[in-house]
C-alpha positions in Angstrom: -14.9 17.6 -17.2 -11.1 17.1 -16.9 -9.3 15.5 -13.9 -8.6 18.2 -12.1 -12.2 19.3 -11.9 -13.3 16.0 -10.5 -10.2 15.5 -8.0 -8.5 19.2 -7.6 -4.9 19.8 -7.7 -2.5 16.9 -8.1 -0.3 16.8 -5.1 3.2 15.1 -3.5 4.1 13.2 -0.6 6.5 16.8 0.2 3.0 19.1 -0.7 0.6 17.2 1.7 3.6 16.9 4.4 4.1 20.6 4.3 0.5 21.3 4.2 -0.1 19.4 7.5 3.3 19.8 9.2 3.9 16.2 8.5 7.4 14.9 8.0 7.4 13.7 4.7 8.2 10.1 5.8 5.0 9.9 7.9 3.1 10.7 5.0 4.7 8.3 2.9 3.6 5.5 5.6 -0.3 6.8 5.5 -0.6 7.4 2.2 -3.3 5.2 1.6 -5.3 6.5 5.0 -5.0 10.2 3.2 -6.1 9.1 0.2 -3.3 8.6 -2.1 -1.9 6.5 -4.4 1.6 4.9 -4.6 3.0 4.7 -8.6 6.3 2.9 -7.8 8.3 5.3 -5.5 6.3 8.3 -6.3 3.4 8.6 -3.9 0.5 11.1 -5.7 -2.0 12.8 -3.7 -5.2 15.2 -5.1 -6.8 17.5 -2.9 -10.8 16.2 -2.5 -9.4 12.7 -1.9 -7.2 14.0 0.7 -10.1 16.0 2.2 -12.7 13.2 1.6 -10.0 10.5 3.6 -9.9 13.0 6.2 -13.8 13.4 6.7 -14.5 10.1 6.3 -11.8 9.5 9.2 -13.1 12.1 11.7 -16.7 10.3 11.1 -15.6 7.1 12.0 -13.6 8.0 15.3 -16.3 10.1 16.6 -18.3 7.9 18.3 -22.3 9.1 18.4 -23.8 10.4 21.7 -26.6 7.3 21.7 -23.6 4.4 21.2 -21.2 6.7 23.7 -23.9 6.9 26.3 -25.0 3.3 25.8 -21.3 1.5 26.4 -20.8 3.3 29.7 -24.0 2.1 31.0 -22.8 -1.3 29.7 -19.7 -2.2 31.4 -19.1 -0.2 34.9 -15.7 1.3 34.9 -14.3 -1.2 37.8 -15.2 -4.5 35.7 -13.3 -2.7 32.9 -10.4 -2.2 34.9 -10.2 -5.9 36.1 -11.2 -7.2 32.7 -8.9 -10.0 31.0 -6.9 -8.1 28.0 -7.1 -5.3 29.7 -3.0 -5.0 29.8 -2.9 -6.2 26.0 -5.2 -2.9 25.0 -3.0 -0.4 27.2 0.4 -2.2 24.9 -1.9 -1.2 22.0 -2.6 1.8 22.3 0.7 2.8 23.1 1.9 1.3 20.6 -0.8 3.0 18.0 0.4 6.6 20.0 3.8 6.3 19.3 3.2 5.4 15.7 0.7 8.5 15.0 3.6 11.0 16.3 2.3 13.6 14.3 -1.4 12.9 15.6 -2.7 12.6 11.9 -5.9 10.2 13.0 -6.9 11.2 17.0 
């Protein structure tokens, strides 16, 4: 078996970022969450690790129907809105939005 059997095509940071419609900088910052590796200033990227990274991703954001169903009968939606934190997650997540620009992981 040679290595491009095992992990397809050898890719760059510009291939992947054209692929997606990425820019290329954006790519370079979540190279390790698609699955590539950084060799001094080159980032290398093959095509079933950038797959398998994004698979594995979708899985764990997708939250099952049992776990969904069981948090909302857990916690009523008004003691969520008057929990403690509550204003540190909103700064979060806006935060984690305007990072993911190109909406690479939601």
């Amino acid at each position: 078996m040679s290595l491009e059997e095992d992990l397809g095509k050898a890719l760059c940071a510009q291939d992947v970022a054209t692929y997606f419609g990425f820019d290329i900088k954006t790519v370079r910052k979540y190279y390790k969450d698609l699955g590539g590796i950084r060799l001094g200033r080159h980032y290398r990227f093959f095509e079933k690790e950038v797959y398998d990274a994004i698979q594995k991703r979708k899985t764990m954001d997708s939250p099952s129907e049992e776990g969904w169903e069981a948090g909302e009968q857990s916690v009523s939606n008004e003691e969520r809105s008057h929990s403690v934190g509550n204003e540190d997650a909103a700064k979060t997540r806006r935060r984690l939005e305007r990072e993911d620009i190109h909406n690479i992981f939601g």
